[in-house]
Structure formats: C-alpha cells, structure tokens
C-alpha positions as CSV (number, residue, x, y, z in Angstrom):
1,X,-23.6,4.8,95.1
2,X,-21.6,3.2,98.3
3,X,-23.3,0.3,97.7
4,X,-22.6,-0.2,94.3
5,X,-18.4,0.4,94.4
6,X,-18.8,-2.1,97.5
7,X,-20.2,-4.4,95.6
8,X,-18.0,-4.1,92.6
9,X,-15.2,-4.6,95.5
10,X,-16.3,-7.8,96.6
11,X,-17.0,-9.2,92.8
12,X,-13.0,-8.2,91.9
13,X,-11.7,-9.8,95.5
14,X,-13.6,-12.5,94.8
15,X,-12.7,-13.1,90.8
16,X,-8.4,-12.0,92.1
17,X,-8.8,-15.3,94.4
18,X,-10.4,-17.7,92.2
19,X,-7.3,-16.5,89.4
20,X,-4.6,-16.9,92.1
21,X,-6.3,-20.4,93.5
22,X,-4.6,-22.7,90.8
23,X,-1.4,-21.0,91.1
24,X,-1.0,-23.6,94.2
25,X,-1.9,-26.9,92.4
26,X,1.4,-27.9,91.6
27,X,2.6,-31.1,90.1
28,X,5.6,-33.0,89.1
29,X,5.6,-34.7,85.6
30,X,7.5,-37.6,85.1
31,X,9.6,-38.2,82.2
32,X,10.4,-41.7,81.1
33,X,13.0,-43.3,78.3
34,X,11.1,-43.7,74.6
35,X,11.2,-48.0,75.0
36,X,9.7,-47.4,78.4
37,X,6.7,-49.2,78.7
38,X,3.4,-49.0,80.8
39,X,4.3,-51.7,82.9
40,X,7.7,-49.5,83.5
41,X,5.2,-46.4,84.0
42,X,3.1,-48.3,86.5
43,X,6.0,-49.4,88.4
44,X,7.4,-45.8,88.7
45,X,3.8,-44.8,89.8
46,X,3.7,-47.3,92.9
47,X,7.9,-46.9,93.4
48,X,7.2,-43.5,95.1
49,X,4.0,-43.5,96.5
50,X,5.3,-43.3,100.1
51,X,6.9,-40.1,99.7
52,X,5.4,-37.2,102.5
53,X,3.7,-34.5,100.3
54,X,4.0,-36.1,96.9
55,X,0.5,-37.7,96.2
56,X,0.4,-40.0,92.7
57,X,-2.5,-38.5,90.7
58,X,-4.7,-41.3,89.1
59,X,-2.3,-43.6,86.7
60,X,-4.4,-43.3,83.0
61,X,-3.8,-46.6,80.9
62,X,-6.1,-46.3,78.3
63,X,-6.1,-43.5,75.7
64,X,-6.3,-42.6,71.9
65,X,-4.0,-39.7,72.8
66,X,-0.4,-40.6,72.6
67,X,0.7,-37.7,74.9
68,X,-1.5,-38.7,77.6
69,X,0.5,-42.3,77.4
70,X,3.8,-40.7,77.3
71,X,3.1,-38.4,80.7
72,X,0.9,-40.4,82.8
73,X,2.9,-40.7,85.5
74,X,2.3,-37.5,88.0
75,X,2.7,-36.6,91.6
76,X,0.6,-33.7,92.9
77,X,2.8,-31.6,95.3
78,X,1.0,-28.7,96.3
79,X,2.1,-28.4,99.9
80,X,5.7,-30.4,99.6
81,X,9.2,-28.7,101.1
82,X,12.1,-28.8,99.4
83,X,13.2,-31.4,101.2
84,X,9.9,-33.8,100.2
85,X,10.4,-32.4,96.8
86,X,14.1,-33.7,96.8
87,X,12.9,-37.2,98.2
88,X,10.8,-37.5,95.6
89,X,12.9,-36.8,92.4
90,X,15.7,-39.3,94.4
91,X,13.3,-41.5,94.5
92,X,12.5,-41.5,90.7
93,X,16.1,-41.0,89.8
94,X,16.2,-44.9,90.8
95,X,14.3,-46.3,87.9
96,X,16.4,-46.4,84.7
97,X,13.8,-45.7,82.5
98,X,13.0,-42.6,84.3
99,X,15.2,-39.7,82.3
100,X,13.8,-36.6,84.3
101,X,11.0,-35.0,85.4
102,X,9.5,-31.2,85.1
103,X,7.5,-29.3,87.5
104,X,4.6,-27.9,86.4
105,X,1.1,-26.4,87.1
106,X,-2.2,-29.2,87.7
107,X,-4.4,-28.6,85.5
108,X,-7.1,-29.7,88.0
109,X,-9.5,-26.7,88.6
C-alpha cells in the first residue's frame, strides 16, 4: 500500500511541474500602428535584436489569419531583468509605428 501512495506522489510532483513549466515562457508582443506595414514589422523585428535577454521569436510573413499578421512581431523574454526588459520596450518605443507592446505568456509548450 506504501508503494502505491508513493507512486501516486511521484505522478502528482511530476503533473504540478509540467503545469507550472510554461508559467516561465514569457514574451513580449508588439503592437504596431493600423497603416503599419510588414516591411515596418520586419524592421521593428531586426531594430532590437541586440538586446541581452530579449530573443526575436521567428518573424511569420505569410498567413490566411489576419491576427497572426497584426502580432508577428515578438521577443521571448523568459529570463530578462527589469533592466533588459526596460531596454527593450526603449528600444521599440523608437519606431513610430510601434504604439505599445503587452507582455504575455508563449504559447510555446
């Protein structure tokens, strides 16, 4: 009987990490101006490449989904200070077709 609430233990432990393991994917979305164009988009992408723990996610180009257009632009920053996480959205703030940007969970599993 040990054996078995051991067991069940380990199976819990194990289910509670693989639940809290997204919660550090993080990632910054990038909000751009409605005339904004992917040209602007891919510009923005490269613009802040070089900032310490903000790493572009792949650019997507090509879609049927509107949406997918409209927020392409994303920056995985999973392990960045405050301070990286300030250089970044500085960094941003210097294209004018960049109107904001929202922090929000990857959802890369």
């Amino acid at each position: 009987m040990r054996r078995i609430w051991v067991g069940a233990a380990l199976v819990v432990a194990l289910a509670a990490c693989r639940q809290t393991a997204n919660l550090s994917k993080q990632e910054v979305v990038v909000h751009f101006t409605l005339n904004a164009t992917q040209a602007d988009h891919a510009r923005v992408w490269g613009l802040c490449q070089h900032v310490a723990g903000a790493t572009p996610e792949p650019l997507v180009t090509m879609s049927s989904h509107p949406s997918t257009l409209l927020f392409n632009v994303r920056y995985r920053v999973d392990h960045a200070s405050n301070y990286q996480l300030q250089q970044l959205y500085d960094c941003l703030r210097q294209d004018a077709t960049v109107t904001g940007f929202s922090p929000g969970e990857s959802s890369d599993n």
